[in-house]
VOGU-3710 file (C-alpha; in Angstrom, 3 decimals, decimal comma):
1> xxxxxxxxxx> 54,953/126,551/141,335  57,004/129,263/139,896  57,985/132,105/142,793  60,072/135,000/141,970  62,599/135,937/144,955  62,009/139,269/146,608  65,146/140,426/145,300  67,229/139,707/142,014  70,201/137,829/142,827  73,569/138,323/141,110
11> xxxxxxxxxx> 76,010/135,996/141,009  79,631/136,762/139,278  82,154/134,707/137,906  85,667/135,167/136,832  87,220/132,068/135,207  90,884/131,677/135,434  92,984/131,568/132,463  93,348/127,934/132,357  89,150/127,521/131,963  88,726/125,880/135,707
21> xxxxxxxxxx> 86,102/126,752/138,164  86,349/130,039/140,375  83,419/130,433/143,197  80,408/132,579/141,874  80,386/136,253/144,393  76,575/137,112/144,878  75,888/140,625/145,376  72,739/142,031/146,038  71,823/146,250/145,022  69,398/148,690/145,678
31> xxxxxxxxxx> 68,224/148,214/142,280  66,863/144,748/142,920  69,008/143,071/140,581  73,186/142,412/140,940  75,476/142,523/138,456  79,578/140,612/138,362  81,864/142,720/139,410  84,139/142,469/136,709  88,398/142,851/137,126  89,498/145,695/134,926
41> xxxxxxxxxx> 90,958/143,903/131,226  91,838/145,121/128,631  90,895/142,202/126,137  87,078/141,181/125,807  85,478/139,417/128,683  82,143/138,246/129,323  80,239/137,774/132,484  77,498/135,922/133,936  74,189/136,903/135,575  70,884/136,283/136,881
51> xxxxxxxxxx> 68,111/138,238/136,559  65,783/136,388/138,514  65,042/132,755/139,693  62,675/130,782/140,616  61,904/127,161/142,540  62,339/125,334/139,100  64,715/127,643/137,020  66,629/131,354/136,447  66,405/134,010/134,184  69,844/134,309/132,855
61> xxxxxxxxxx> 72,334/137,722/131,362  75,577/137,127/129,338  77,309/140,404/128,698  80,215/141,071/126,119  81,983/143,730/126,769  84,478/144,903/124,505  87,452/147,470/126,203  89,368/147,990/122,745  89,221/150,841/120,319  88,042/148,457/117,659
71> xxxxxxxxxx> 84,275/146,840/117,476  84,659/143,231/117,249  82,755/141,509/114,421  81,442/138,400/114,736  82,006/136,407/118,022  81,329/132,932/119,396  80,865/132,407/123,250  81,645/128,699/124,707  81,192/127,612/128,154  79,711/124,944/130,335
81> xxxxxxxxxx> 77,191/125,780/133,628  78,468/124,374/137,153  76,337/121,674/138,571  72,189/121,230/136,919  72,094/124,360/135,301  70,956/124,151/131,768  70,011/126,785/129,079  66,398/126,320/127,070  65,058/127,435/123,968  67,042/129,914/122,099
91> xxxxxxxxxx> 68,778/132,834/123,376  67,067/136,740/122,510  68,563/140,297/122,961  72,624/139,830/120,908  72,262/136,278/120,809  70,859/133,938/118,181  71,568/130,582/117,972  72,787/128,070/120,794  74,054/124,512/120,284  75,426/122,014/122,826
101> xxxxxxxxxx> 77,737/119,114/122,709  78,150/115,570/124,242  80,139/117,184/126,621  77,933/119,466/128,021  79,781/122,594/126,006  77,346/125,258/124,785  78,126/127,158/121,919  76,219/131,111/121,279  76,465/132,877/118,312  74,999/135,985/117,222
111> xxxxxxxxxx> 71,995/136,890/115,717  71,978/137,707/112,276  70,399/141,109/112,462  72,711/143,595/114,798  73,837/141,461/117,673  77,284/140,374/116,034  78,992/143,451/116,286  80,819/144,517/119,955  80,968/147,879/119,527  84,779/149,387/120,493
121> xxxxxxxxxx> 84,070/150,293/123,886  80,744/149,369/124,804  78,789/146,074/125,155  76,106/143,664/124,544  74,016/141,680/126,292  72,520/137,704/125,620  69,644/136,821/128,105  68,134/133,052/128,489  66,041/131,334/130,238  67,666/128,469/132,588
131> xxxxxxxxxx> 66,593/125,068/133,888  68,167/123,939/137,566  70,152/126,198/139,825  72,526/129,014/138,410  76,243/128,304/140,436  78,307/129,582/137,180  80,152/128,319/134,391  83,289/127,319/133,756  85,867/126,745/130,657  84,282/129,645/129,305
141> xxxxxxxxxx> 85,735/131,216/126,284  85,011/134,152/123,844  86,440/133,722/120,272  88,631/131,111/121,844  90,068/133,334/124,525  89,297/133,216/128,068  86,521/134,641/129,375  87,945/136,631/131,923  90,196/138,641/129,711  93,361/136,969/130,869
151> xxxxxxxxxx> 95,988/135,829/128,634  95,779/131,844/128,700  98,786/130,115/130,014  101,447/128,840/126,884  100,521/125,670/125,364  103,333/123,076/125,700  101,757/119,908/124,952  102,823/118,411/121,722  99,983/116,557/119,804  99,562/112,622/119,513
161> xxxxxxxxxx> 100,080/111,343/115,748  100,056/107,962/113,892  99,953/106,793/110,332  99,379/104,640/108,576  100,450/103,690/104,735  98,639/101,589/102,332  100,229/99,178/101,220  103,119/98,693/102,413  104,875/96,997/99,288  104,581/98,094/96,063
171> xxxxxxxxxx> 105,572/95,988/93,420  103,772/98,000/90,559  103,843/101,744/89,764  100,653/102,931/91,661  99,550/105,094/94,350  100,845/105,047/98,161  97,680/106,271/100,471  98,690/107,350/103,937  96,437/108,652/106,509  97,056/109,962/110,189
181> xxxxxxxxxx> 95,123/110,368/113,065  96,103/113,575/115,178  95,035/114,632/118,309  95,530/117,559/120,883  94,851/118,965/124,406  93,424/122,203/122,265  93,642/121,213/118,349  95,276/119,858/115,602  96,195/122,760/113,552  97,861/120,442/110,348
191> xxxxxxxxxx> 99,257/117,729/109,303  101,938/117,441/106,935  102,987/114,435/104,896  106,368/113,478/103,816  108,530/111,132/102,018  111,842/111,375/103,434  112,546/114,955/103,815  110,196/115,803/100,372  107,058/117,750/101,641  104,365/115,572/99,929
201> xxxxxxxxxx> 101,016/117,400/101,129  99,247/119,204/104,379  95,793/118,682/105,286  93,967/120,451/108,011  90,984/118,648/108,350  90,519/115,124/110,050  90,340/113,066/108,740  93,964/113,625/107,879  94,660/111,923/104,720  97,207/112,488/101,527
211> xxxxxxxxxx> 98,391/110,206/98,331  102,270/109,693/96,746  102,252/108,278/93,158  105,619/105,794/92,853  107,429/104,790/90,059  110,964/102,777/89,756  112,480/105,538/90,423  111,099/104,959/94,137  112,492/101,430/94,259  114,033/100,848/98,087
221> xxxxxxxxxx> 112,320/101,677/101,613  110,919/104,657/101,783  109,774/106,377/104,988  106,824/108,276/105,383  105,871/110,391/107,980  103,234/112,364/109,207  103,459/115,712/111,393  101,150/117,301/113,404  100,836/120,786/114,791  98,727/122,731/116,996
231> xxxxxxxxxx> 98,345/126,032/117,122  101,190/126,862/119,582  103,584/125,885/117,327  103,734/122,112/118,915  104,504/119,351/116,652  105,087/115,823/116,757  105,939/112,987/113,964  104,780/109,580/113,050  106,595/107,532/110,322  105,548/103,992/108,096
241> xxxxxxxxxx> 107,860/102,358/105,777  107,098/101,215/102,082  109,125/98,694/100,597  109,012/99,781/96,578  110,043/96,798/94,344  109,328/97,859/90,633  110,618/95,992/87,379  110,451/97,637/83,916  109,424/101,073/83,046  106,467/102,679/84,548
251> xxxxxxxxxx> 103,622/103,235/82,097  103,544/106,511/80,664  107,568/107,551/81,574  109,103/106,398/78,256  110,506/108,438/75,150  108,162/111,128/73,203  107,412/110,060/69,481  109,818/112,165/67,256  107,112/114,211/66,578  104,418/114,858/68,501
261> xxxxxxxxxx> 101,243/116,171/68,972  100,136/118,145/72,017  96,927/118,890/73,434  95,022/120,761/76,153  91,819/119,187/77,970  89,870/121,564/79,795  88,051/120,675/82,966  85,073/123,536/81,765  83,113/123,258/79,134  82,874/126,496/77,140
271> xxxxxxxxxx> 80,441/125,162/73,940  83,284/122,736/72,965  81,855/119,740/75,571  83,061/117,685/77,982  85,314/115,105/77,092  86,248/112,273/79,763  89,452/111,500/80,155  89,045/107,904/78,879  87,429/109,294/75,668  90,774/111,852/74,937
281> xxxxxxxxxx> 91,673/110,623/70,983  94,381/108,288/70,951  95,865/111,089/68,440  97,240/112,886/71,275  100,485/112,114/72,791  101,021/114,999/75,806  97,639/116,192/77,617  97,922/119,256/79,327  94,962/119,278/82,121  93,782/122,928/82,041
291> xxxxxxxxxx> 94,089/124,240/84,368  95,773/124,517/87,631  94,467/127,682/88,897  94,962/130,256/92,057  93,268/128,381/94,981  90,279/130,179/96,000  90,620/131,437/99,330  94,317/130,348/99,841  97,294/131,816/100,577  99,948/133,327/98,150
301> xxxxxxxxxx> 100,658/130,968/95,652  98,693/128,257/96,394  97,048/126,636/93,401  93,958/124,262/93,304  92,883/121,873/90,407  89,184/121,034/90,354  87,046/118,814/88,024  84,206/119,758/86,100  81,418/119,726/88,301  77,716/117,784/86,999
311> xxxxxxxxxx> 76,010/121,141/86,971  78,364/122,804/84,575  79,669/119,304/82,231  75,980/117,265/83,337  76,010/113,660/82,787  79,544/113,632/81,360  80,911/114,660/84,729  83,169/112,138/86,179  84,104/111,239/89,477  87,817/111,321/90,733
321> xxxxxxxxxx> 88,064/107,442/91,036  87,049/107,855/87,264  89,256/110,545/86,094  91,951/108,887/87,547  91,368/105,709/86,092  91,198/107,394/82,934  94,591/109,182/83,306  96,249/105,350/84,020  94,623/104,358/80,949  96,501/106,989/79,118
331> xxxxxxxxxx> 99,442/106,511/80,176  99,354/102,763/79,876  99,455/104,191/76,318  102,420/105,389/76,362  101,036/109,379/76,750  102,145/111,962/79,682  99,288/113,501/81,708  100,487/116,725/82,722  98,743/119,735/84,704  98,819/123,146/82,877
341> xxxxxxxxxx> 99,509/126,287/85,455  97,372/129,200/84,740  95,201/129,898/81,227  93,221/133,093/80,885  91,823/133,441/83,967  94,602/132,995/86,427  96,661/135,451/87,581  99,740/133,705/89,347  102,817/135,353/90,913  105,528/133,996/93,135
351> xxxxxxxxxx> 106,780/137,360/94,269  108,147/136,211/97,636  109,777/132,989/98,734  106,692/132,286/101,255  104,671/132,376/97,896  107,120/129,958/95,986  107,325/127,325/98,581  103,477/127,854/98,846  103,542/126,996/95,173  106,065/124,170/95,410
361> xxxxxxxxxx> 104,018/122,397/97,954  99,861/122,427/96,264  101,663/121,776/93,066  103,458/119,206/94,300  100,054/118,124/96,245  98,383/118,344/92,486  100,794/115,995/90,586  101,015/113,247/93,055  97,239/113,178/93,958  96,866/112,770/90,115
371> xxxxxxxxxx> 99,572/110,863/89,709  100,727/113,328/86,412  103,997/112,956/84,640  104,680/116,486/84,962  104,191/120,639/84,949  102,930/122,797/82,109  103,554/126,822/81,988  100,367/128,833/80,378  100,966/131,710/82,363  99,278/134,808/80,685
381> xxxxxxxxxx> 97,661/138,321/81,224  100,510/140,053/83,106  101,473/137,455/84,948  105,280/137,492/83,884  106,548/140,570/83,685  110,164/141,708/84,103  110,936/144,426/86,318  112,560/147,859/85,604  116,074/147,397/85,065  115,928/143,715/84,640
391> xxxxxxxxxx> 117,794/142,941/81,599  120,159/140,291/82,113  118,997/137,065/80,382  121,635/134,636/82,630  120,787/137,222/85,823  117,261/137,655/85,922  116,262/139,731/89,388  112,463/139,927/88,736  110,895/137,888/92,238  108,537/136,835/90,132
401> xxxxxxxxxx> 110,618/135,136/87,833  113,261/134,215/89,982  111,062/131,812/92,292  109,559/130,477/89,600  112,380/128,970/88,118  113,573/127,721/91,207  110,041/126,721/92,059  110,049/124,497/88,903  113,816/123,085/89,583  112,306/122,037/93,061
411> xxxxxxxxxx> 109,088/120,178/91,507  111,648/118,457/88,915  114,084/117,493/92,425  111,014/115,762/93,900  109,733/113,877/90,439  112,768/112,972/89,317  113,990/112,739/86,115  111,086/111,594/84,150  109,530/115,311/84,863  108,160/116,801/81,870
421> xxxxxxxxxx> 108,377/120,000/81,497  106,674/122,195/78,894  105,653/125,616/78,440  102,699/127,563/75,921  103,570/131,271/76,733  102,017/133,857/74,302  104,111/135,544/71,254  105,000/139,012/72,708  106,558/136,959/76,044  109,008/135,256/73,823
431> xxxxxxxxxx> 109,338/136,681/70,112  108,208/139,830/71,229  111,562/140,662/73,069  112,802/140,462/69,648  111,890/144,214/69,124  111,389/145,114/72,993  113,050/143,612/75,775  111,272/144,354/79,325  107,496/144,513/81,209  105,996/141,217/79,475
441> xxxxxxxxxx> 107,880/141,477/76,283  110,392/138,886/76,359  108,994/137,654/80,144  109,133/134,225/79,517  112,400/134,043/77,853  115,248/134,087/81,347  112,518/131,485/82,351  113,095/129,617/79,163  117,125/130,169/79,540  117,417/129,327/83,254
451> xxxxxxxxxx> 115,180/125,779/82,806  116,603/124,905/79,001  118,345/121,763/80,634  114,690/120,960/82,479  112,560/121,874/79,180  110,564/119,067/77,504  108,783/121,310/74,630  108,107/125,082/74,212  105,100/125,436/72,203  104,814/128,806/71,622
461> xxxxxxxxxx> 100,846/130,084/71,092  101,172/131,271/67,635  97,155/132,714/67,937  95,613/135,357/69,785  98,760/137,620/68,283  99,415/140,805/66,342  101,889/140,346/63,397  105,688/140,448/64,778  108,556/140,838/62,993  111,335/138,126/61,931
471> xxxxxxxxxx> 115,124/137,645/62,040  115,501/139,063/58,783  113,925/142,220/59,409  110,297/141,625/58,085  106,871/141,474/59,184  104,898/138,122/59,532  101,056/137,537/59,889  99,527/134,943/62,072  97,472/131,840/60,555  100,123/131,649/57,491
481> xxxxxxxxxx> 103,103/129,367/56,986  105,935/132,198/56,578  104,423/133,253/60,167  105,386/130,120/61,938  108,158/129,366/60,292  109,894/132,346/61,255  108,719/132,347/64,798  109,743/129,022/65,349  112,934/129,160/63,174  113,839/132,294/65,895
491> xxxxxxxxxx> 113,543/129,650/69,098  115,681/127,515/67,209  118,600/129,685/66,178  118,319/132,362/68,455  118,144/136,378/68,543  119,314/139,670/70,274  116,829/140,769/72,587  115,446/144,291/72,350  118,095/144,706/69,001  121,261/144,622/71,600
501> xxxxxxxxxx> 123,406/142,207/69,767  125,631/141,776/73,484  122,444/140,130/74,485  121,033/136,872/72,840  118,541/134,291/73,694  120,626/130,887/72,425  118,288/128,878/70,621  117,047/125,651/72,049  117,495/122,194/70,386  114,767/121,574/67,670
511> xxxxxxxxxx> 113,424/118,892/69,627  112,489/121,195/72,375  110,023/123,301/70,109  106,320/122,743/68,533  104,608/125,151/66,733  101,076/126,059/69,002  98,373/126,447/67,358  94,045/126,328/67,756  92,212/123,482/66,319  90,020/125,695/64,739
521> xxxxxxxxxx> 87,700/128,381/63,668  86,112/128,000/67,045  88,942/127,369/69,542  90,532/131,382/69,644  89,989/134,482/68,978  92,281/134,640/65,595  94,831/132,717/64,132  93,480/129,597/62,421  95,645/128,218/59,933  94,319/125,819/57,597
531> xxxxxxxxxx> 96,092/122,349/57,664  97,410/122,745/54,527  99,190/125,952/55,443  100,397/124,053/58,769  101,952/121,160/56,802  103,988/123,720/54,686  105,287/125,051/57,369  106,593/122,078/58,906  107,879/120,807/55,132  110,133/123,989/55,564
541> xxxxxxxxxx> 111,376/123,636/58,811  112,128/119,963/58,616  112,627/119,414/55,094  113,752/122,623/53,580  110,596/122,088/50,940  107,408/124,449/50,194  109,180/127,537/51,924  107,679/130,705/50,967  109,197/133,948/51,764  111,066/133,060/54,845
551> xxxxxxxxxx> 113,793/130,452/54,867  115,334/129,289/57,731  118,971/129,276/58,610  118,830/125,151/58,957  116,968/122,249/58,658  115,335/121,005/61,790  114,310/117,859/60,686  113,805/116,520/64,828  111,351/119,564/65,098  108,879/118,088/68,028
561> xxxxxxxxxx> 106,335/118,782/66,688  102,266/120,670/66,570  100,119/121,866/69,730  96,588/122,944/70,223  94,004/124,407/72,017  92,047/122,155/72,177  91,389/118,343/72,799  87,595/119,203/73,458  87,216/121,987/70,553  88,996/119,081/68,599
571> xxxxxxxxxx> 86,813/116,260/69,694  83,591/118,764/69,499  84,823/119,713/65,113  85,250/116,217/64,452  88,879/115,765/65,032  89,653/118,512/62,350  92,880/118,877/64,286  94,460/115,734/64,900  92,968/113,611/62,790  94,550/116,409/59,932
581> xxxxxxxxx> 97,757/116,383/61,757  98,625/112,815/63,501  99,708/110,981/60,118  101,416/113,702/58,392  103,845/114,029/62,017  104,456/110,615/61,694  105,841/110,777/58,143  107,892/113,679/59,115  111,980/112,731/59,054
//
């Protein structure tokens, strides 16, 4: 039988900053109810009540009270009752939704419709109905702070850690796969994931997991370690050895063709298809995966890579396990897989060092996941742009551009020396600082200078552009052959930037530089150029033959060769691209 008590009891509870048990005060007031008697804090506290009770059960209060000047938004209340007590049904007045755990720990959150804002200085109140005998709570917390408003005591306890690699000898280029398992008194924060002193990846969910692609170039003992953290700042390590024994060459790491031809897959299809990875032509002998992008959510510089998903590519989607089967296939065939950094879309800056190593480390996390042969540059839409004042091609000071080169020299550290590195900026970021050195015109180019000794292949996007002028003082219009040849014949023998002949851009090696171009009428905006047009171009360059009215200062007869947006737009227009291009490279000198 259910009997209320004459009077409303009270019964108040102050929890100690560790989370133990502190005996409940009962007060009783003229008002018939009792309320906790709360120490003065200046941090958010909440506080335990009755309302009334009776033989079977209470009536239970939770207040909130916020001291600050600033209304907290959102909030999460954990705590567990003292002996039987137990809260049923769902929780009415601020509160909304209750859960509870093996442990006994409840968990309150607001409701959806006022009660998850504290207001600065004021409060709000949860009420419940209870099961047993109300004698408090204990390891209470509010937003993960003790309930009592105390500071909690400093966290010295390091977290456990172990790992695991798998396997643990390699005798074939492949994939290591380590995972850890991480605990702690209050939580595992991260793990990170090295080899040797090379940051491979961080996770910070459990299961705690991450993936190092291994070549010859790996060949010895190599020691792997994992590293947890907790919040305080506590770490501890775990390390596995790998005993790397590969013969030969790894698959995909050998010489470029003289000549070749360079495409970008897209991981979106934008009326061009889907193409798995498998399916790329044979044609192509670089693919650029487009593209590594700013992560969403993350923290400056951080860059995600994501494939297409089944509701935007449908039943062409393909799983990971696929995709990366299809990328070993490729480069059993001799071609590099590379991930492309940016596109349209992305704008990507590495204007601090935080942001750089930020960069340096998902990068990194993209390339051996994938197990890529290197790092493309398609930065566009502002996202190079030299400072005022910075005009010194062998001294750049621009942040932006300054961490990115060393960025890209720490990426090529961890890789090794098979790295390939190319980059697809946009005219007015290279040729443009031909007539206009600073902001984005001429960005690229102390980038270019600084990395010339890492640089695979500049491919220059010869589309999308204005006309621009050449060496020899004249104007050139995209999508013909003069157009390209004296763009590309400028890479190769140089030019003074912004007209100051104390400051030139030395040209690279032919075999550094491909002419970029799209693979068709649908691919960009402007600057198509038929085939025919394309092949004249290259006759000039490398041959000296079919030269219209520019001429180049020399013969670059090792000229590396075409690149296009894109593989799908190619695939999707029959192979109007490559299948124009691929035999005509391979009869070039």
């Amino acid at each position: 039988m259910r009997t209320r008590l004459g009077s409303i009891l009270a019964l108040g509870l102050l929890l100690s900053a560790c989370g133990q048990e502190n005996t409940a005060q009962v007060s009783s007031t003229r008002s018939g109810g009792s309320a906790l008697q709360a120490q003065a804090s200046t941090t958010p506290t909440a506080t335990f009540s009755t309302s009334s009770a009776w033989d079977s059960g209470f009536g239970g209060v939770i207040t909130l009270r916020n001291p600050t000047a600033t209304a907290i938004k959102g909030w999460t209340l954990k705590f567990r009752f003292n002996g039987n007590a137990a809260l049923t049904g769902t929780p009415w007045g601020a509160g909304g939704a209750v859960s509870k755990d093996s442990t006994g720990l409840y968990a309150i959150t607001p409701n959806t419709w006022g009660g998850d804002t504290i207001p600065a200085g004021g409060a709000v109140t949860v009420s419940y109905d209870g099961t047993g005998t109300f004698s408090g709570v204990n390891t209470c917390t509010l937003n993960g702070n003790p309930c009592d408003g105390t500071t909690p005591p400093a966290d010295t306890t390091a977290p456990t850690v172990s790992v695991t690699a798998n396997p643990t000898g390699v005798t074939a280029a492949g994939t290591v796969n380590l995972s850890a398992a991480a605990s702690d008194n209050v939580g595992v924060t991260k793990v990170e994931f090295y080899r040797g002193a090379i940051l491979l990846s961080t996770d910070t969910t459990s299961p705690y997991t991450a993936a190092d692609s291994v070549t010859s170039a790996q060949n010895g003992t190599q020691t792997y370690v994992a590293k947890a953290f907790d919040a305080a700042g506590n770490t501890r390590s775990a390390s596995a050895n790998v005993t790397v024994n590969i013969a030969g060459t790894t698959p995909g790491t050998g010489a470029l063709p003289r000549h070749a031809l360079i495409g970008y897959w897209h991981n979106f299809d934008n009326g061009s298809g889907y193409v798995r990875m498998k399916d790329v032509d044979p044609g192509w002998d670089i693919i650029n995966l487009s593209f590594a992008e700013n992560k969403p959510g993350g923290a400056e510089g951080e860059v995600a890579f994501t494939l297409c998903p089944p509701a935007s590519c449908g039943a062409n989607a393909e799983s990971e396990a696929d995709f990366i089967a299809g990328i070993r296939g490729q480069q059993a065939k001799g071609k590099k897989v590379l991930i492309s950094l940016g596109g349209a879309n992305a704008h990507i800056q590495l204007n601090t060092t935080l942001a750089r190593d930020n960069f340096v480390r998902t990068m990194g996390d993209i390339i051996s996941r994938y197990g890529l042969n290197g790092l493309d540059i398609d930065l566009e839409g502002g996202s190079l742009a030299l400072n005022s004042g910075d005009t010194d091609l062998n001294n750049p000071t621009t942040p932006a551009v300054v961490n990115l080169i060393a960025a890209v020299k720490s990426l090529k550290a961890r890789f090794g020396s098979g790295f390939v590195l190319t980059m697809a900026p946009e005219t007015a970021y290279v040729q443009g600082g031909y007539s206009s050195y600073g902001g984005i015109w001429g960005a690229y180019l102390p980038l270019i200078h600084k990395l010339r000794d890492e640089l695979t292949v500049l491919q220059v996007q010869h589309y999308n552009t204005g006309s621009l002028v050449g060496t020899d003082g004249r104007t050139y219009t995209p999508g013909t052959a003069d157009f390209h040849v004296a763009m590309t014949d400028m890479l190769i023998t140089g030019f003074a930037l912004g007209g100051n002949p104390q400051n030139v851009f030395p040209g690279l090696r032919p075999d550094q530089v491909a002419i970029g171009l799209p693979s068709g009428t649908r691919s960009a905006s402007s600057g198509y150029t038929a085939p025919a047009e394309v092949q004249k171009a290259l006759n000039c360059l490398t041959r000296a033959v079919d030269c219209g009215a520019y001429r180049p200062a020399k013969t670059a007869p090792s000229l590396r060769g075409l690149m296009s947006w894109s593989i799908n737009w190619d695939r999707a227009d029959g192979l109007n691209f490559s299948g124009a291009h691929r035999t005509f490279l391979n009869n070039l000198p």
